[in-house]
N, C-alpha and C positions, 0 to 999 in steps of 0.2 A: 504494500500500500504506500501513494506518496505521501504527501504533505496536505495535497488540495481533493485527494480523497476523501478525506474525516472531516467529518461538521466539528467535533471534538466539543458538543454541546458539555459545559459543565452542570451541577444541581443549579436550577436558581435561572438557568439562564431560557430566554423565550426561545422557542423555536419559531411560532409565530404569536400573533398576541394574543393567543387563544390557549396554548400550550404552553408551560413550562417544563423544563426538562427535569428530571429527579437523579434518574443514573442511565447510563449504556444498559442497554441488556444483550446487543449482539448487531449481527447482521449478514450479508451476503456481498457477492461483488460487485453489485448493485443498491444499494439500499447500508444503511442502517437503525437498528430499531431502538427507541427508548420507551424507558416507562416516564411517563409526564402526567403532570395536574391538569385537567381540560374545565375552564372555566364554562365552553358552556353546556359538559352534563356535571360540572362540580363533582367529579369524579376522576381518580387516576385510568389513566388509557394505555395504549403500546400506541405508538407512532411509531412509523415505519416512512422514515424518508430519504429521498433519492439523494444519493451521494453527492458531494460537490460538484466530482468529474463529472457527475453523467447524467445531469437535467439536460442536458441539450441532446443526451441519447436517444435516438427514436425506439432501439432496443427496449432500453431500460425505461422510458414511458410504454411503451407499449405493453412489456409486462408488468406495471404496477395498475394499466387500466383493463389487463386480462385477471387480474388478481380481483380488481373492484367487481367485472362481471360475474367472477366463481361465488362470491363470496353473494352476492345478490339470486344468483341461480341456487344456493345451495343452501339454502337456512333449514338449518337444522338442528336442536334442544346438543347434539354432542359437536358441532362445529362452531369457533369463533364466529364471533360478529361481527359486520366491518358498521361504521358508524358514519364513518364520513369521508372524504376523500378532497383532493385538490390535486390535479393532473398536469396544472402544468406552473410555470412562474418561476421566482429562484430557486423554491422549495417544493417542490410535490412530493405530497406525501400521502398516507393513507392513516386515519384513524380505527383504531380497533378498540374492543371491551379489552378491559383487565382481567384473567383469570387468574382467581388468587389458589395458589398448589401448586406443587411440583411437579416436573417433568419425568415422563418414564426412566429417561437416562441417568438422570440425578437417581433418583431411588434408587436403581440398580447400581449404580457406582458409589454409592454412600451406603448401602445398605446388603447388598448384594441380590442373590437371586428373592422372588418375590413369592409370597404363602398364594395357596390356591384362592383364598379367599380376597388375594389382593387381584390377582392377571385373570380370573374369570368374568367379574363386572365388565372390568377394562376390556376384556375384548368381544363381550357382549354387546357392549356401548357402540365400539368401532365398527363392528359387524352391521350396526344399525345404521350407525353413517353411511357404509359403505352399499349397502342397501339402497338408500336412497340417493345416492351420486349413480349408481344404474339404474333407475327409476327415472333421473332429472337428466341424463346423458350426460355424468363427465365425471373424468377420473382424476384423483388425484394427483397420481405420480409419485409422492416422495412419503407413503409412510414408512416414519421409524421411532424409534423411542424417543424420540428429542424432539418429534413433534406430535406427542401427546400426553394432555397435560391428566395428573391424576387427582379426580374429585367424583362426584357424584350428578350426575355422570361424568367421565372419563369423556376430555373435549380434545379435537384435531385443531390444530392450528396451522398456519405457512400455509396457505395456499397460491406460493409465488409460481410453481410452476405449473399446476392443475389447467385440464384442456378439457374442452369437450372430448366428445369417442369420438365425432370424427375428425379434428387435430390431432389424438392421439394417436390415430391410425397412419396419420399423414408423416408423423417423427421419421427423420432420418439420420438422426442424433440424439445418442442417448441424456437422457432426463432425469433425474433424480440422484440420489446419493448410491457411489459406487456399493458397498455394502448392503444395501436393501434393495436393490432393482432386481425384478425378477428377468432371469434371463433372456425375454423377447424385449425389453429396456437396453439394453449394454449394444448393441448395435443396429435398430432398424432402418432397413427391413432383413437384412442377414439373418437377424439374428431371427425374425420373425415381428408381430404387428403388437404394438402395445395396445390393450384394452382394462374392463374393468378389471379380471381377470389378473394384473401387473398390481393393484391393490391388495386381492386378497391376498397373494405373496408376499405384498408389503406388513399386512399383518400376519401372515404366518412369521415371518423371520423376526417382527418386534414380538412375540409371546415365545417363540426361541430365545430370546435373547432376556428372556422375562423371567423367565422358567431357568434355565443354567446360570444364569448370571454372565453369561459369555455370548460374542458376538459370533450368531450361528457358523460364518464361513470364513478363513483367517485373512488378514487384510490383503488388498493385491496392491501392487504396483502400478500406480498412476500413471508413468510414463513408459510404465513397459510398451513394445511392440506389439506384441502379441495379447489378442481379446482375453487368451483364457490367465493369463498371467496379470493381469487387470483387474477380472472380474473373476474369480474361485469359483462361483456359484455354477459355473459354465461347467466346469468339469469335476468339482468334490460336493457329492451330500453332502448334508446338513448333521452333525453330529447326534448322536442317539440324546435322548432325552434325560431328566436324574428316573434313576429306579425308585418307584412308588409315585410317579406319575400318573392319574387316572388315565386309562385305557382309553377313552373318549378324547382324553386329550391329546394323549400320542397320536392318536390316527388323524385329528383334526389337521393336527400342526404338518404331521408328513403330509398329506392331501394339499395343504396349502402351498407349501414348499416342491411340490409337482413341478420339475421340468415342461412338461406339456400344459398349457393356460387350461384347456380343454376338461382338463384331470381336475382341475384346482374346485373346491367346494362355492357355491353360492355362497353369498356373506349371511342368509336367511338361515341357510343351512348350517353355519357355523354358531349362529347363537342358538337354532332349538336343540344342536349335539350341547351345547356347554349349559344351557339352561338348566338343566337335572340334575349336573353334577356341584352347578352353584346351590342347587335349592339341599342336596345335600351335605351339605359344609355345616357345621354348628352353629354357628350364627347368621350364615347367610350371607347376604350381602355387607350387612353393616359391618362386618368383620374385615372387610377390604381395605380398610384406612388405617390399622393399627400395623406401625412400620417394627419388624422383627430385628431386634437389636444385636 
């Protein structure tokens, strides 16, 4: 990153007169997000705005106004909300709610792998989402633990790179996060067509990685030559699961994790298989929240 990449908003300071900035919380090569005071819902938000370099990008406008569309097509009780937007100017940026919880990845990296009664909700929840983004036509692209937050319900957030199914179909460069793309992602159309289908893999390999506490496939090599030295998922399964894993779940997760899209389970079908096995946990659902020390 340069210099005239970073806004480098400190606490305290406007980003516009509407916002104040509180802290960083992250961002992209495109964009970065903070958490800020919004005068006008008197409430903390995410802001998410276009980088120094790249308000003049048509790129980078064009996916924060594909990001505004997702986010308007797709309202859903487990999906962020987008609030407000501004598309262009010195600052374009996008407003969103604040979800207060943490992120899948935090808990697994602070706590390690997660009890049945925590990764069951959570991907019953997702399953629902995922549900109706093939009901509304459009796929996400980048689920993974880091973008989903953990509460009741369990919410998706980032919808920077999400396309309809048929943009999706049309990719001829891969999309999402190397580690989570199911393998018709990492090269189309080689590799084959991304659809809804590149989702439920997306949640297969975040409840892999929920469940071991380890990332299902071992990192690849960004700049290797070669697809499969890149991408793992290409040529090595998905590691077996811990022993005393409920049986419903091991099958789920392998199904989702299918090489073939075709193989992969409905996201419908993924919560009434997990549905039984949450209703028999001891306390059920509200057990989900208590973080194992």
């Amino acid at each position: 990153m340069t210099e005239n990449s970073r806004w480098r908003f400190e606490a305290g300071d406007l980003i516009t007169p509407e916002l104040t900035a509180m802290r960083l919380l992250g961002g992209g090569s495109a964009y970065e997000a903070y958490l800020a005071f919004d005068e006008i819902t008197y409430s903390p938000v995410v802001v998410k705005v276009v980088r120094p370099d790249q308000v003049e990008s048509s790129s980078a406008l064009r996916g924060l106004r594909r990001e505004v569309a997702a986010l308007e097509a797709v309202k859903h009780p487990v999906v962020v909300r987008g609030l407000r937007h501004v598309a262009d100017g010195d600052r374009p940026h996008l407003v969103l709610e604040h979800i207060d919880g943490p992120r899948l990845s935090s808990l697994i990296r602070r706590h390690g792998p997660l009890q049945e009664q925590q990764y069951l909700p959570l991907a019953i929840d997702v399953a629902a989402a995922l549900h109706y983004f093939r009901h509304t036509g459009w796929v996400h692209l980048d689920i993974k633990p880091s973008n989903i937050i953990m509460g009741s319900p369990a919410r998706l957030i980032d919808l920077s790179v999400m396309r309809t199914a048929e943009q999706a179909e049309a990719l001829i460069d891969p999309i999402g996060t190397d580690a989570y793309m199911a393998p018709e992602q990492t090269e189309p159309p080689h590799t084959g067509t991304p659809s809804y289908a590149a989702d439920v893999w997306g949640l297969g390999a975040s409840l892999h990685h929920a469940i071991t506490g380890e990332r299902p496939f071992p990192k690849g090599d960004p700049d290797a030559p070669q697809r499969a030295e890149r991408f793992p998922q290409l040529v090595i399964p998905a590691g077996p699961l811990p022993s005393g894993t409920p049986v419903a779940v091991c099958d789920v997760v392998s199904a989702c994790l299918d090489p073939k899209p075709a193989n992969r389970p409905l996201p419908a079908e993924i919560a009434d298989a997990f549905q039984p096995v949450l209703e028999a946990q001891p306390r059920g659902r509200l057990a989900g929240f208590k973080i194992r020390r």
